[in-house]
C-alpha positions as CSV (number, residue, x, y, z in Angstrom):
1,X,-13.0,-2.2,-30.7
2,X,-15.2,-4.1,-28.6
3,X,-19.1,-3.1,-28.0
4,X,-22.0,-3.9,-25.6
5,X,-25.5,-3.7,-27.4
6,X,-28.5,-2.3,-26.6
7,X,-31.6,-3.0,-28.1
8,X,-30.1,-2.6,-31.8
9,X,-27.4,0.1,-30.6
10,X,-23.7,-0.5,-30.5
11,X,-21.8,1.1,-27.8
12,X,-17.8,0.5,-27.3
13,X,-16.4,-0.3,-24.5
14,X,-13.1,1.5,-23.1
15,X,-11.1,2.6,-20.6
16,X,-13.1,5.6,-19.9
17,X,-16.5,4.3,-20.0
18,X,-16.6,1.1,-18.1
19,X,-18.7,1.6,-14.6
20,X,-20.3,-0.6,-12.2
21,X,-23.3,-0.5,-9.6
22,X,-22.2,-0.7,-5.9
23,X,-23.9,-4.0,-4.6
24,X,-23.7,-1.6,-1.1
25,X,-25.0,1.5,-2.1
26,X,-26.1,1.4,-5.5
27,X,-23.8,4.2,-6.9
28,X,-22.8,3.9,-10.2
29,X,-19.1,4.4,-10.2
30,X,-16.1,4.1,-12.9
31,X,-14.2,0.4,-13.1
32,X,-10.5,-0.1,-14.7
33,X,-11.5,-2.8,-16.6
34,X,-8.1,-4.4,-17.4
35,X,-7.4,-4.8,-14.0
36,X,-11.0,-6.2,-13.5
37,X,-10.3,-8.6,-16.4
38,X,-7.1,-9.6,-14.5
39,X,-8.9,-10.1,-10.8
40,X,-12.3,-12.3,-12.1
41,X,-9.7,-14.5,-14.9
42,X,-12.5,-12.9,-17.1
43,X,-15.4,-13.8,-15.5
44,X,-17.6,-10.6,-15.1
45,X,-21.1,-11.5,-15.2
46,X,-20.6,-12.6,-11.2
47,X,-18.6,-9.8,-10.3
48,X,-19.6,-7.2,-7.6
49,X,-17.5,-4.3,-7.5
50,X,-17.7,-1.8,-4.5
51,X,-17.7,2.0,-5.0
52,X,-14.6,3.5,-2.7
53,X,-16.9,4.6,0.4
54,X,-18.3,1.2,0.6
55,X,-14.8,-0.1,0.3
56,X,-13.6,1.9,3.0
57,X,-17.0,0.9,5.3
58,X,-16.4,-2.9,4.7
59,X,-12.4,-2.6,5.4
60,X,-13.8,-0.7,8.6
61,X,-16.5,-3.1,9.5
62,X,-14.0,-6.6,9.2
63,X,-11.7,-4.7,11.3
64,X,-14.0,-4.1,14.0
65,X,-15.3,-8.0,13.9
66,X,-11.3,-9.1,14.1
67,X,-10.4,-6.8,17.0
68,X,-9.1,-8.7,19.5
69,X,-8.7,-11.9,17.9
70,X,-5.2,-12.9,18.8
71,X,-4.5,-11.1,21.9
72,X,-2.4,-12.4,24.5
73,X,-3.2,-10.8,28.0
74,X,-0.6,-11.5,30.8
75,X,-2.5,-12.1,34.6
């Protein structure tokens, strides 16, 4: 089992209790944190993780700015 402390408290750290804060937002939602481990090669201390709506806003947002970007018109 592997814990976070706080203060002199040992909490573990699972599957079901792993949760980040939206850098967008600031919603505290649940993280799979294998596939977390996998994305950052471990690194998590640098790692922003965006709650689904967010997500969704941003995919939104760089589609917009993209928009026609490679268009070819015919005159």
């Amino acid at each position: 089992m592997i814990y976070a402390m706080s203060g002199k408290k040992k909490i573990p750290i699972g599957l079901g209790n792993t949760f980040a804060k939206c850098p967008m937002c600031g919603v505290l939602h649940p993280v799979d944190l294998p596939d977390l481990i996998m994305q950052t090669d471990g690194d998590l201390e640098n790692v922003q993780v965006y709650c689904e709506r967010c997500t969704q806003k941003r995919a939104l947002a760089q589609a917009g700015a993209h928009r026609g970007k490679g268009v070819q018109t015919h005159g």
